[in-house]
C-alpha positions as CSV (number, residue, x, y, z in Angstrom):
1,X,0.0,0.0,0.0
2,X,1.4,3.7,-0.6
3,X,0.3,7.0,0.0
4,X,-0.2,8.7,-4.0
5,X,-1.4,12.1,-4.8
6,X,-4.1,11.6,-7.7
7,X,-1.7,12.9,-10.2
8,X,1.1,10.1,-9.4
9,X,-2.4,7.3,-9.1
10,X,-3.1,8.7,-12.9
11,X,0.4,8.8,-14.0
12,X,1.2,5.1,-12.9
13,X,-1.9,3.7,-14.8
14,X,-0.7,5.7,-18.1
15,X,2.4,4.5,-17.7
16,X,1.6,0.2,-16.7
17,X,-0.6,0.7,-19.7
18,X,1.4,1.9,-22.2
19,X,4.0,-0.9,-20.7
20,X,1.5,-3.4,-20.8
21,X,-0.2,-2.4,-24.9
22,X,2.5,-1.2,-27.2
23,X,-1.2,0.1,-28.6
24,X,-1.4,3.2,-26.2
25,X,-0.1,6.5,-26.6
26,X,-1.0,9.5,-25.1
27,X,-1.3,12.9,-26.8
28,X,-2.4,16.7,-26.2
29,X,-1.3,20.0,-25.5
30,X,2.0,20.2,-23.4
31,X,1.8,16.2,-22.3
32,X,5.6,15.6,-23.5
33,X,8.3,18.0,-22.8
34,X,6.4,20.0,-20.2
35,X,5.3,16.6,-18.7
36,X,1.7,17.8,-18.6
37,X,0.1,20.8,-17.5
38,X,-1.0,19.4,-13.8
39,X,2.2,17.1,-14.5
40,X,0.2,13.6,-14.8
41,X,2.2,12.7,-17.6
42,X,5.6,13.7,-15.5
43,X,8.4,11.3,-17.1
44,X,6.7,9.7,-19.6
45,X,8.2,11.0,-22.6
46,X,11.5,10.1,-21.2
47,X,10.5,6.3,-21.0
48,X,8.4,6.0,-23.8
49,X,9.8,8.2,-27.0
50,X,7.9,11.1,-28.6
51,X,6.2,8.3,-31.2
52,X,4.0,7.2,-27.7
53,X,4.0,10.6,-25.9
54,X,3.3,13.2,-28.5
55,X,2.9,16.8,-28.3
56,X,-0.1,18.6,-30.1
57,X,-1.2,21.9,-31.7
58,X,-3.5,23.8,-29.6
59,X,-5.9,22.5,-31.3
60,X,-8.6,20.1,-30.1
61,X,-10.3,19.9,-32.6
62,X,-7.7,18.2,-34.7
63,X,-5.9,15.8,-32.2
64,X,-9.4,14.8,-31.2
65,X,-9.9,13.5,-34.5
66,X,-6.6,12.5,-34.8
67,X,-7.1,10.0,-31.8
68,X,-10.6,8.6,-33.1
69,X,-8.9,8.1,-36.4
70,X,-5.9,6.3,-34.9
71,X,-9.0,4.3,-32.6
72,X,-10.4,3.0,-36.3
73,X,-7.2,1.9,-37.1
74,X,-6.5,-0.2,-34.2
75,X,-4.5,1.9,-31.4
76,X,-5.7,2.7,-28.4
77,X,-5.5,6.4,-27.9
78,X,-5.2,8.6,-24.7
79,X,-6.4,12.1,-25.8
80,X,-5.6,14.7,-23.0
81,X,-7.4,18.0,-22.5
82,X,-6.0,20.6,-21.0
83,X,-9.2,21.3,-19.4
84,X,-12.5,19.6,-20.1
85,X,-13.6,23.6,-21.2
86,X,-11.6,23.1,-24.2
87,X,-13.2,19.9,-25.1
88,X,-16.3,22.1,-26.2
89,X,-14.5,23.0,-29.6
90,X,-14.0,19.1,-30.1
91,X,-17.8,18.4,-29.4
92,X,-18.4,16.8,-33.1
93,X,-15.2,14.6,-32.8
94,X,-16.5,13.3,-29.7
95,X,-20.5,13.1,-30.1
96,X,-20.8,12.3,-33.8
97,X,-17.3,10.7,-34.6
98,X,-16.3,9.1,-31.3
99,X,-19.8,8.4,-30.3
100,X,-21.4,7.1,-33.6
101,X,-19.4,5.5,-35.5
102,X,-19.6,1.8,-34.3
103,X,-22.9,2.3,-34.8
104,X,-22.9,4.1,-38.2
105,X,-20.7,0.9,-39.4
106,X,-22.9,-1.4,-38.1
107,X,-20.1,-2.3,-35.5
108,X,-17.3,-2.9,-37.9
109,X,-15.2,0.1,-36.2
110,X,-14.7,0.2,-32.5
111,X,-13.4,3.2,-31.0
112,X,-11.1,2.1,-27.7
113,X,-10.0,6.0,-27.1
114,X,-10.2,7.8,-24.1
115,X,-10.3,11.4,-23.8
116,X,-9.0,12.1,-20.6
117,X,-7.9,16.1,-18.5
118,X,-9.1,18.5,-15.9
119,X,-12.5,19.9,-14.8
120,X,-14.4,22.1,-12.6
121,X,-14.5,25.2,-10.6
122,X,-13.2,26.1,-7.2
123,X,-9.3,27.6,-8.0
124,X,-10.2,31.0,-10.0
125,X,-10.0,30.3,-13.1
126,X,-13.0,31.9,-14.3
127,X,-16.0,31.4,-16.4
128,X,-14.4,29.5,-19.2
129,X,-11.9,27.5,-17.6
130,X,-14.8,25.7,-14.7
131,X,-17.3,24.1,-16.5
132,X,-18.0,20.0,-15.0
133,X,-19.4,18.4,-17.9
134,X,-20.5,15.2,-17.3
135,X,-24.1,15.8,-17.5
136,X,-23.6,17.2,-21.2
137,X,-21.1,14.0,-22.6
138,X,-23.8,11.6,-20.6
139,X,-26.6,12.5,-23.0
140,X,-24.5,10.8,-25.4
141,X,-25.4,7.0,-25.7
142,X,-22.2,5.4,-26.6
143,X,-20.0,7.7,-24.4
144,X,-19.3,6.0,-20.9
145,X,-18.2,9.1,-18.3
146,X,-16.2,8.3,-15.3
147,X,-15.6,11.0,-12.4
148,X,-13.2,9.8,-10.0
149,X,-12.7,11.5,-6.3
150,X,-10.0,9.2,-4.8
151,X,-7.0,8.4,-5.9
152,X,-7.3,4.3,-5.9
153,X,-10.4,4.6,-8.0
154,X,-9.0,7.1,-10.5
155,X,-6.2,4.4,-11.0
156,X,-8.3,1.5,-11.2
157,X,-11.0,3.3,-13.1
158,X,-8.5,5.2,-16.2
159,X,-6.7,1.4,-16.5
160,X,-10.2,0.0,-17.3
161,X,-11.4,2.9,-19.4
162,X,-7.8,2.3,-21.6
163,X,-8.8,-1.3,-22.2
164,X,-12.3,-0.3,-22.8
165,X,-13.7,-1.0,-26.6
166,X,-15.6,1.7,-26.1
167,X,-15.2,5.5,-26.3
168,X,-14.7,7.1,-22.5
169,X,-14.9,10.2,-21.3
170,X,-12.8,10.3,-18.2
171,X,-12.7,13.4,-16.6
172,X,-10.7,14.4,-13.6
173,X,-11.6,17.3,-11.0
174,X,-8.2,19.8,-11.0
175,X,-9.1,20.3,-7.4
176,X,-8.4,16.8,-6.7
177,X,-4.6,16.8,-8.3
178,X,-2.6,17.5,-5.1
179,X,-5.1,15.1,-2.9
180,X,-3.3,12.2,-1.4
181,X,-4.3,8.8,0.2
182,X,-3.8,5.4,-0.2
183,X,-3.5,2.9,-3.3
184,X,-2.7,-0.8,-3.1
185,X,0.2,-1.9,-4.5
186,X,0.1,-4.2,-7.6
187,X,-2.6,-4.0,-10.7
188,X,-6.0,-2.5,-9.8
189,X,-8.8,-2.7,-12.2
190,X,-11.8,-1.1,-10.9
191,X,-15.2,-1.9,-12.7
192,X,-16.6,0.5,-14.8
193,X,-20.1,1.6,-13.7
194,X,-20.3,0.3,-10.1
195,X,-20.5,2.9,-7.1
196,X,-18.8,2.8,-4.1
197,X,-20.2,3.5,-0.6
198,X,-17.4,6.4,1.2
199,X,-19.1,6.0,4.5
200,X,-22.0,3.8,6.2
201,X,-25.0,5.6,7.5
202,X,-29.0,4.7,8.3
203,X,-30.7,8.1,8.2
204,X,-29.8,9.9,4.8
205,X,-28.1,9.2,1.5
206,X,-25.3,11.9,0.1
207,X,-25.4,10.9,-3.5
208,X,-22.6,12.2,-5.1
209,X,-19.1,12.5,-7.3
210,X,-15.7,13.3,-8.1
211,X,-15.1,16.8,-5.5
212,X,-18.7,16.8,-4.7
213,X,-17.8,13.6,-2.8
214,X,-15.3,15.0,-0.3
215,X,-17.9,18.1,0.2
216,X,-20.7,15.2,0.9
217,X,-18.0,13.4,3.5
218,X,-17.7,16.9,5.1
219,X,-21.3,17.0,5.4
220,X,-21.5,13.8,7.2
221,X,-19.3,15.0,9.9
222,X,-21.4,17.5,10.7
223,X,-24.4,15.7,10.6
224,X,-23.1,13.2,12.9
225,X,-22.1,15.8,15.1
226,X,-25.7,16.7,15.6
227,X,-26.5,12.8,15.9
228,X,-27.3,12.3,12.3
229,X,-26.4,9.5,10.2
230,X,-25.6,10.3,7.1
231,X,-24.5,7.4,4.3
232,X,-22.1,9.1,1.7
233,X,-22.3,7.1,-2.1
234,X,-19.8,7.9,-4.3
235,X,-21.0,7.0,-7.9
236,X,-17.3,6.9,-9.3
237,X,-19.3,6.5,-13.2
238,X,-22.3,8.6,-14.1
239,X,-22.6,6.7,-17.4
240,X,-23.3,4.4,-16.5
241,X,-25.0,4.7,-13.7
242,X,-25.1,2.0,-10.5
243,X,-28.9,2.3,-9.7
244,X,-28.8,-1.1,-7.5
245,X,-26.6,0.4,-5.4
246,X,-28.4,4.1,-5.4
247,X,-31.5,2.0,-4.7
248,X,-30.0,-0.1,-2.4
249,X,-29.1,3.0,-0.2
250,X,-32.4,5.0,-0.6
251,X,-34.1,1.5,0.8
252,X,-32.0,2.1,3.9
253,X,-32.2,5.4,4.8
254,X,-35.3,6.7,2.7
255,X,-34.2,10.4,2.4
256,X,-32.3,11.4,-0.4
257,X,-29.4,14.4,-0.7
258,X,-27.7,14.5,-4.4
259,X,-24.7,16.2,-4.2
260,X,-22.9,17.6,-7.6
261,X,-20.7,20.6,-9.1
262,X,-23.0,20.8,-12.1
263,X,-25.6,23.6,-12.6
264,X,-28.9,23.0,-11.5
265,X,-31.3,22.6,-14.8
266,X,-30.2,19.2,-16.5
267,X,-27.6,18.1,-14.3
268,X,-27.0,14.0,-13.3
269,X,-28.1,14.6,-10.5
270,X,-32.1,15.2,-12.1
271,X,-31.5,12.0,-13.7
272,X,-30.6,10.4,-10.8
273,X,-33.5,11.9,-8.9
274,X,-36.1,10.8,-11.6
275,X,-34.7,7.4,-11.2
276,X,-35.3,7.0,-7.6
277,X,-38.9,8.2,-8.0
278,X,-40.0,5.9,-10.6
279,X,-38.4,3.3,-9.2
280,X,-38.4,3.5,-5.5
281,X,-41.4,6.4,-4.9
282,X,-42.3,4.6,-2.0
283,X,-38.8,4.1,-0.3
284,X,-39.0,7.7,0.2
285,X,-40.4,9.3,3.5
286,X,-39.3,12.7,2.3
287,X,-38.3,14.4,-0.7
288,X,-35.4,14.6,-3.0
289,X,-33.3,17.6,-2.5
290,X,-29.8,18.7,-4.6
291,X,-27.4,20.8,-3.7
292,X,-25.8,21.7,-7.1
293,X,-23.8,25.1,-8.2
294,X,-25.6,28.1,-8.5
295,X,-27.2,29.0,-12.0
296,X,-24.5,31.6,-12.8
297,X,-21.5,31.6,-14.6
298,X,-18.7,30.8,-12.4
299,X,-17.2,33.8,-10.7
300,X,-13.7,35.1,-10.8
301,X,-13.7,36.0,-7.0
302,X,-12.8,33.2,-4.6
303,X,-15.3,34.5,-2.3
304,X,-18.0,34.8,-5.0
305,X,-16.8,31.0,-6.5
306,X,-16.8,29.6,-2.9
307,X,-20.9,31.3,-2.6
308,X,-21.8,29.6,-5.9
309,X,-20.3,25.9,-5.3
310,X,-21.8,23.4,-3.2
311,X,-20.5,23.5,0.3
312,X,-21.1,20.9,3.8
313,X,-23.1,23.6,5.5
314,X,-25.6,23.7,2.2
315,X,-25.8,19.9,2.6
316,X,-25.9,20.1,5.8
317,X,-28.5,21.9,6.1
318,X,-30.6,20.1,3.0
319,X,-30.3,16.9,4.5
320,X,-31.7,18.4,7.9
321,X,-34.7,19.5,5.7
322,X,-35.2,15.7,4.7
323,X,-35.3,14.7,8.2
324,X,-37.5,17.4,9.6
């Protein structure tokens, strides 16, 4: 067992990977010779050549459809964002190239490429550079999306999503870089599309992902504090999603709190709250509530950012609301 930042947890899987599947390379803006811009790719070029660790153009756009070419063809591509912002002006390569064409050609291409890089708000970098867009690539049926908060999982989770046949989406929260805690030693291959319960609890259910988890846990101290048992669920994938185990909670503790960095209208967590209506209506003795970010774009000021994210005292105080 050792203690790994998520960076060094990514880093190891890219790199047993690419040991493991002469197929893999990685490639994107700054990835080689400035070993990546939150340094996940720190060392790679060096042990893998610049034909496996490749520098790109700032231009997503084009190494996006570079990678889902290179997919067609037979290699297994890492594509890395700079941010998951950027990925906006590669939208067609990933919805209608990435996401369609196994079943445009009747399933004689398969696509095993993963686009891979930095999301969210929370270290002010403004409107452009925040976005946490799971809830848009989700809405795509052949894209599976993956939203790691610990650094085991985000291991086990990218090694899977590399030997994946399918096109993922695997997008990591840039607050979560520097956080640290323990991975097992040896291979880990975690199980796309299975949750993972953070913390036991019999009252409520803190449904949530990637740095919305670690706000949820937060939340749970509190709650506990004030004698309340709260169960924290970590959903890890929110395409697919693990609605056993989601259901399997809400059975226990019949209150719901969904917990998630998105904006309000559309976000996972409405799906997820749908779900457990129509399937589970009467499970509940009290109903859903989500703590989400604020319906603004995100603000420059870290006092203003901090106001618009979701925070432990807003959960807090949501799942309270459940109880009362």
């Amino acid at each position: 067992m050792a203690v790994l930042t998520m960076r060094e947890a990514l880093n190891q899987a890219l790199s047993e990977e690419m040991e493991r599947d002469e197929r893999v390379f990685l490639m994107g803006e700054e990835v080689a010779e400035y070993q990546g811009a939150y340094k996940v790719s720190s060392g790679l070029l060096q042990k893998f050549g610049p034909k496996r660790v490749v520098d790109t153009p700032i231009s997503e756009t084009g190494f996006s459809g570079l990678g889902v070419g290179a997919a067609m063809y037979g290699l297994r591509p890492v594509v890395e964002f700079m941010t998951w912002s950027f990925s906006m002006v590669a939208y067609d390569q990933i919805v209608n190239n990435a996401g369609a064409i196994r079943y445009m050609s009747g399933g004689q291409y398969s696509i095993p490429i993963v686009f891979r890089g930095s999301s969210g708000a929370g270290l002010q970098v403004g409107a452009t550079h925040s976005h946490t867009p799971e809830n848009w690539y989700a809405n795509v049926p052949a894209l599976t999306v993956i939203t790691p908060a610990f650094p085991d999982d985000a291991k086990g989770l990218l090694k899977s999503a590399i030997r994946s046949n399918n096109p993922v989406c695997f997008i990591e929260n840039e607050k979560l870089y520097g956080f640290k805690d323990e991975v097992p030693d040896g291979e880990i291959l975690t199980t796309i599309g299975q949750a993972r319960i953070r913390r036991e609890g019999s009252q409520v259910t803190l449904i949530a992902n990637s740095a919305s988890t670690h706000v949820a846990l937060a939340a749970a101290v509190q709650l506990e504090a004030d004698g309340i048992s709260a169960e924290v669920l970590d959903l890890r994938t929110i395409k697919p999603l693990d609605m056993p185990a989601i259901l399997g909670s809400v059975a226990k503790t019949n209150r719901v709190v969904i917990v998630e960095e998105n904006k309000p209208f559309a976000g996972w967590g409405a799906q997820v709250a749908y779900e457990i209506q129509h399937r589970s209506f009467d499970d509940l003795d009290a109903p859903i509530e989500r703590v989400t970010g604020l319906d603004t774009p995100q603000p420059y000021a870290r006092v203003l950012e901090q106001a618009v994210m979701p925070s432990a005292e807003r959960v807090t105080v949501a799942a309270k609301k459940t109880l009362a």
